[in-house]
ZATOR-409320 format. One record per residue (C-alpha): residue in one letter; x, y, z. Coordinates in steps of 0.001 Angstrom, whole numbers, plus 500000, padded with zeros to 6 digits. Layout:
REM ZATOR-409320
aXYZ...
END
This chain:
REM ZATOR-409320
x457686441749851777x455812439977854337x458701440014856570x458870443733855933x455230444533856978x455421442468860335x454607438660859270x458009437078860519x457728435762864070x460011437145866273x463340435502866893x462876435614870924x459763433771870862x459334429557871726x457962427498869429x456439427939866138x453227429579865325x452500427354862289x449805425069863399x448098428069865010x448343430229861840x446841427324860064x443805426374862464x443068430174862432x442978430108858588x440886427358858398x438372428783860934x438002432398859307x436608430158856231x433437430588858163x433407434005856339x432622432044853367x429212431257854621x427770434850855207x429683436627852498x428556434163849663x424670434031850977x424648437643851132x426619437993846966x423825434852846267x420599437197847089x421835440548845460x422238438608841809x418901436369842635x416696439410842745x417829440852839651x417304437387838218x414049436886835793x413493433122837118x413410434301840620x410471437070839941x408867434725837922x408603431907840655x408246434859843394x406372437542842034x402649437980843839x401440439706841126x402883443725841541x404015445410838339x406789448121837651x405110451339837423x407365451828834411x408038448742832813x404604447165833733x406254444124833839x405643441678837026x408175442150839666x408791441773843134x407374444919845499x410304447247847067x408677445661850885x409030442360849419x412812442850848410x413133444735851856x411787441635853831x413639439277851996x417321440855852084x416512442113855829x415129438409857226x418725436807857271x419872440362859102x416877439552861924x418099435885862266x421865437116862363x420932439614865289x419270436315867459x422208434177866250x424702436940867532x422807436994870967x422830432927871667x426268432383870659x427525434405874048x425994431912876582x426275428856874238x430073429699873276x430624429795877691x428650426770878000x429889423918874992x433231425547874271x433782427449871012x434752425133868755x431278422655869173x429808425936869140x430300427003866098x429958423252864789x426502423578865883x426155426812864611x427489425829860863x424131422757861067x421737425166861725x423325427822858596x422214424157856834x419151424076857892x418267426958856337x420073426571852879x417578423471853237x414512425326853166x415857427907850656x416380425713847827x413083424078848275x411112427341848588x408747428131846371x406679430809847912x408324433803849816x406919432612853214x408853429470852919x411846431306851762x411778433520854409x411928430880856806x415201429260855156x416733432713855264x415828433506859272x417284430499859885x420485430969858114x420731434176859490x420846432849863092x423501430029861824x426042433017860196x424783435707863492x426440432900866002x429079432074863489x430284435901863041x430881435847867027x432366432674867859x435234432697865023x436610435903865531x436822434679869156x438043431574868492x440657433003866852x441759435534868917x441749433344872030x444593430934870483x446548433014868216x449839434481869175x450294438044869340x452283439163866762x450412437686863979x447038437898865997x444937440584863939x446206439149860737x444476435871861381x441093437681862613x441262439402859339x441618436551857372x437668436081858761x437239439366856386x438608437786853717x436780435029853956x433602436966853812x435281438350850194x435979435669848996x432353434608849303x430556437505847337x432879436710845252x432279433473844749x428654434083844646x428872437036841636x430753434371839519x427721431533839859x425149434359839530x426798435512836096x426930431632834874x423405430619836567x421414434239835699x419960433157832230x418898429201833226x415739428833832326x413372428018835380x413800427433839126x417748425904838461x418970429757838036x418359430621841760x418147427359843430x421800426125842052x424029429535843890x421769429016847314x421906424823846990x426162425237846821x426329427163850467x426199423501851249x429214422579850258x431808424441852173x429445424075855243x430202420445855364x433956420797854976x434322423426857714x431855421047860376x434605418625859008x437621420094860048x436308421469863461x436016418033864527x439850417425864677x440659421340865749x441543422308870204x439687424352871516x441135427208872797x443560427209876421x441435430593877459x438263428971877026x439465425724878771x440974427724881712x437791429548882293x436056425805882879x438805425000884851x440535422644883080x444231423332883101x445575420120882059x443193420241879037x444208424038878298x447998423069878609x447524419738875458x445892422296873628x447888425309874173x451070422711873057x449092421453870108x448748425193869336x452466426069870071x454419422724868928x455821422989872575x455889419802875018x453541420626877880x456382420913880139x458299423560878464x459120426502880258x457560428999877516x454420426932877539x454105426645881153x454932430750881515x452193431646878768x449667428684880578x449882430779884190x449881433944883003x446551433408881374x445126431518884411x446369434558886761x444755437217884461x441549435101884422x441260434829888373x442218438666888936x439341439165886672x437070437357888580x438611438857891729x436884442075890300x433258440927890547x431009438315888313x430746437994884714x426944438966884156x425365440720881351x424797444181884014x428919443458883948x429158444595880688x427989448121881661x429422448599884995x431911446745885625x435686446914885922x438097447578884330x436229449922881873x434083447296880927x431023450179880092x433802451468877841x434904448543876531x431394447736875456x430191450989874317x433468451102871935x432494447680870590x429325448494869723x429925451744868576x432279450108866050x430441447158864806x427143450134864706x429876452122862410x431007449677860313x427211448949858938x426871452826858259x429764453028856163x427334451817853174x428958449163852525x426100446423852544x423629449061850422x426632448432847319x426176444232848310x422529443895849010x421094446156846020x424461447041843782x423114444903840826x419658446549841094x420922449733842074x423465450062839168x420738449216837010x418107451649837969x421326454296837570x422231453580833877x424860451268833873x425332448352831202x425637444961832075x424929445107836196x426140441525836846x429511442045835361x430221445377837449x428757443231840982x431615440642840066x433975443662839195x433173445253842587x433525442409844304x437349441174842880x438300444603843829x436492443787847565x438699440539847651x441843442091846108x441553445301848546x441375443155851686x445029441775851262x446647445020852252x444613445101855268x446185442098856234x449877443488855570x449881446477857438x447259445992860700x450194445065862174x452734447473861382x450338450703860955x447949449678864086x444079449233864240x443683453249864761x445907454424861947x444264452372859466x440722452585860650x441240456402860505x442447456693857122x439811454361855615x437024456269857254x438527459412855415x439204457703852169x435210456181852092x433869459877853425x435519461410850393x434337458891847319x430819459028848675x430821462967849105x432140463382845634x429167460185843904x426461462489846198x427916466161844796x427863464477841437x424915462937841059x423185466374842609x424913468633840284x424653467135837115x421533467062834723x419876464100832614x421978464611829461x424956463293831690x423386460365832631x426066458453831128x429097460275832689x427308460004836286x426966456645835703x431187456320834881x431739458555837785x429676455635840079x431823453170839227x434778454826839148x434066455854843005x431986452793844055x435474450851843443x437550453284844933x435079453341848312x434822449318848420x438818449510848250x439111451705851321x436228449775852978x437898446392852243x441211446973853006x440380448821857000x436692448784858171x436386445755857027x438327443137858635x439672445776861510x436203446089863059x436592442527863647x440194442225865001x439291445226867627x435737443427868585x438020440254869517x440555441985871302x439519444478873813x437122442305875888x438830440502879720x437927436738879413x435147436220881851x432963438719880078x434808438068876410x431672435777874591x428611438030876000x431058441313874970x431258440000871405x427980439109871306x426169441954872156x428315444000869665x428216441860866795x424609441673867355x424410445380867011x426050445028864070x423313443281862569x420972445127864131x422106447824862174x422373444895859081x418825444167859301x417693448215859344x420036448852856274x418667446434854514x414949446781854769x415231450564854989x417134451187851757x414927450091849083x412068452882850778x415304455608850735x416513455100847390x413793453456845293x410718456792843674x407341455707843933x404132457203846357x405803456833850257x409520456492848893x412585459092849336x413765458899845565x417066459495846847x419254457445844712x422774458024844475x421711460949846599x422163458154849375x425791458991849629x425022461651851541x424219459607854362x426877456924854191x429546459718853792x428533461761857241x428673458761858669x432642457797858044x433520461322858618x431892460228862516x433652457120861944x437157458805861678x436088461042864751x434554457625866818x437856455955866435x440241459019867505x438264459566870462x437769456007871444x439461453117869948x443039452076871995x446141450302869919x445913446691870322x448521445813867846x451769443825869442x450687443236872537x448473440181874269x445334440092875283x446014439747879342x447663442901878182x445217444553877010x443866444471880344x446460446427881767x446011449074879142x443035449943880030x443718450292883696x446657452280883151x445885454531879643x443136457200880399x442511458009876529x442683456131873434x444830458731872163x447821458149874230x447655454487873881x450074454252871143x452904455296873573x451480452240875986x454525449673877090x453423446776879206x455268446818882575x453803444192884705x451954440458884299x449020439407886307x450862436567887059x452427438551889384x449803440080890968x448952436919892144x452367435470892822x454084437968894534x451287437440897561x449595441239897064x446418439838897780x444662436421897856x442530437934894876x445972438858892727x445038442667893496x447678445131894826x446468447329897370x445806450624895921x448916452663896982x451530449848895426x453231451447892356x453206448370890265x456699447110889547x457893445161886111x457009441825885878x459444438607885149x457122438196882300x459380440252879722x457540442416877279x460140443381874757x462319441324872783x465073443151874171x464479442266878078x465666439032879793x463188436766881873x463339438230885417x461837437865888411x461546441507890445x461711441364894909x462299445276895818x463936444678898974x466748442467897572x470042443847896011x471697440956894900x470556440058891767x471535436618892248x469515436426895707x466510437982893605x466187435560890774x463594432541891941x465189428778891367x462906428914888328x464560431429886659x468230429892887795x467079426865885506x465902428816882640x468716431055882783x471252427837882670x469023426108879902x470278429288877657x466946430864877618x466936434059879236x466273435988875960x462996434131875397x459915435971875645x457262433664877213x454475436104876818x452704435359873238
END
């Protein structure tokens, strides 16, 4: 099956992918550390230890029992969204400056840090703290993996290991739901304090292990340090430095990072302006990330257990672990078929399939009077699964492989950053916003389940967002993607796109100093082979012979037996 749906590494290519696979599956384990602090607060609050220690004295208007204020729930969720949106910001210039494997070593201590003060909290001002400081630990950590990742991944299996970071982030809520439902009737502080003290322990391992990981050969070329990027870019490939695939993958990288900066710096006003398509580039990143928040999705993991409680429904910790098996379980198709159905394809269809179930929870929950109360409430669940399904197996992890990919090198970390930022921007206003839209009370919206409204317009513009602007990354490398964008005018047609020419060459074949042809060259195919059908080649225009064009590079790798090996990853 996994061979069917794209998981079996080509034939034609050097190597072996295993120790990659496995460093990027260790690395997206830093999903664990977001998705199980965000599962860990939604149980918490619903917990009667937590309003006991918490509570400053505000009652339920119908209940009259003491519980925490709608502003203080707001405030509380929404602080580790504010620290996520500074993390997100710092990890662009600290990623280009340390490398992205200390960075996110650094990032993991200060995610500590904050667990610290959590668990010794014991006033909200204190516990606020913990949580903004966490926030900045999981902000930096939700940019530098996925980049980390796709920087030393090959290819073919590329967007499968970003996903993985999804995953991760499942496997956490998860994780959390299960020691919420065990911890929830522990008398005293020990109900709350055990599911936030545990974020510790995964925290250590993954510091752990990133102290025996490479960093990645893009990030080392951009310091300059070839000989560096070539150990780690064997390491990565279980190919001797001196091997011909390893040397061919090594320059292409280096040419594509100095034709980028032949195209100007790599400053933030780059982002914007620059070329090629950068303003594009950046706008679709954000727009996605922006996209991905208004799906809903984090108004089911913030509030579900209070929400599914102030709708009707028995038992609201057991349906939070229900929804969250089905998030985990969901997100393992994603990974099968990103590959073989493309990032557009499946983003498409998941917007359509979340704009439906939330359309049909809204027309419900409108339509239907108090004596079906309990039917509504079925209906909920019933749809509430079916939405985190769609959500979980596209929007979720895809959002994430795109972010990673469609970014040149030089401008790659700030890119990432400013889009996963507004990400949790759009985090942080979800989550203090929601409680004032759904919540009734003097200066609330009473909306409740009438909320579905909103998240459903906005994945019917998410279907529409991704048509219009999101290009097919799947099967092709990032230097690549580069020449996609200079060459496909709308996302659209990018499906059809078939690489034709390497940077490498650019730079090689003495067009410029730079690597830049002058503008009236029609840009020949590279020797860098892009299908698994073509043979390493080296293209001169003027020569005939085919003998007389083939450099005494390719001579040797044609006598080693190798001229069916495709040397670009």
């Amino acid at each position: 099956m996994a061979i069917a749906m794209g998981w079996h590494k080509p034939d034609n290519v050097a190597g072996s992918s295993a120790p990659a696979i496995m460093v990027g599956l260790f690395v997206a384990t830093g999903g664990l550390l977001f998705g199980y602090d965000t599962g860990t607060i939604n149980g918490i609050l619903a917990m009667k230890s937590f309003k006991d220690q918490f509570n400053t004295g505000y009652r339920d208007d119908k209940t009259h029992e003491l519980e925490l204020s709608p502003s203080q729930i707001s405030i509380i969720v929404a602080i580790l969204s504010a620290g996520t949106v500074v993390g997100a910001l710092f990890a662009a210039p600290v990623g280009d400056w340390i490398g992205r494997r200390i960075s996110i070593i650094g990032s993991v201590c200060v995610f500590c840090f904050g667990v610290i003060f959590q668990v010794c909290a014991d006033h909200i001002p204190m516990l606020l703290a913990g949580r903004f400081f966490a926030g900045v630990g999981v902000g930096s950590v939700s940019v530098l993996v996925p980049l980390y990742q796709s920087e030393m991944a090959p290819k073919w299996i590329r967007g499968t290991l970003v996903c993985a970071y999804q995953l991760s982030i499942t496997f956490g809520l998860l994780a959390a739901s299960i020691i919420n439902l065990i911890t929830q009737n522990l008398n005293g502080p020990p109900a709350y304090r055990i599911p936030m003290g545990l974020q510790l322990t995964w925290a250590c391992v993954l510091c752990l292990g990133l102290l025996i990981l490479p960093e990645t050969p893009r990030f080392l070329i951009k310091k300059g340090d070839k000989q560096a990027a070539g150990l780690a870019l064997s390491r990565l490939r279980r190919l001797d430095v001196t091997h011909p695939a390893l040397i061919e993958e090594l320059a292409e990288i280096e040419a594509n990072h100095d034709y980028e900066l032949a195209l100007g710096p790599a400053t933030y006003r780059d982002l914007f302006v620059g070329t090629p398509h950068l303003g594009r580039r950046t706008l679709t990143g954000c727009g996605l990330q922006m996209l991905q928040q208004l799906t809903g999705i984090n108004f089911i993991m913030y509030y579900g257990t209070t929400f599914f409680t102030s709708a009707g429904v028995n038992d609201p910790f057991l349906i939070s672990l229900v929804m969250n098996v089905i998030n985990v379980v969901s997100t393992i198709p994603g990974l099968f078929v990103v590959e073989s159905w493309g990032r557009r394809k499946l983003l498409i269809v998941g917007a359509l399939g979340m704009a439906c179930c939330q359309l049909i929870i809204a027309i419900f929950s409108t339509v239907a009077n108090d004596s079906q109360s309990s039917l509504v409430a079925k209906l909920l669940i019933v749809f509430v699964s079916l939405f985190v399904f769609f959500y979980a197996a596209s929007w979720g992890p895809v959002a994430w492989v795109v972010t990673s990919e469609i970014y040149p090198l030089k401008i790659r970390a700030k890119s990432m950053s400013i889009s996963t930022a507004s990400n949790w921007l759009l985090n942080f206003g979800i989550a203090y916003g929601t409680p004032f839209m759904v919540e009734e009370g003097s200066g609330y919206a009473a909306l409740g389940a009438k909320v579905f409204y909103v998240w459903g317009a906005f994945c019917v513009l998410a279907a529409i967002f991704v048509y219009g602007m999101i290009y097919e990354t799947s099967k092709i490398s990032l230097e690549q993607i580069d020449e996609m964008y200079e060459r496909v005018a709308f996302a659209w047609k990018s499906k059809d796109f078939v690489p034709s020419w390497s940077f490498q060459q650019l730079r090689d074949d003495g067009f410029a100093d730079s690597g830049i042809p002058p503008p009236e060259h029609e840009l020949q195919p590279s020797r860098t082979t892009t299908t698994t059908t073509e043979s390493v080649q080296t293209i001169h225009t003027e020569s005939s012979n085919p003998n007389e064009s083939q450099s005494e590079e390719d001579k040797i790798i044609q006598q080693m037996g190798m001229g069916n090996i495709d040397f670009s990853y």
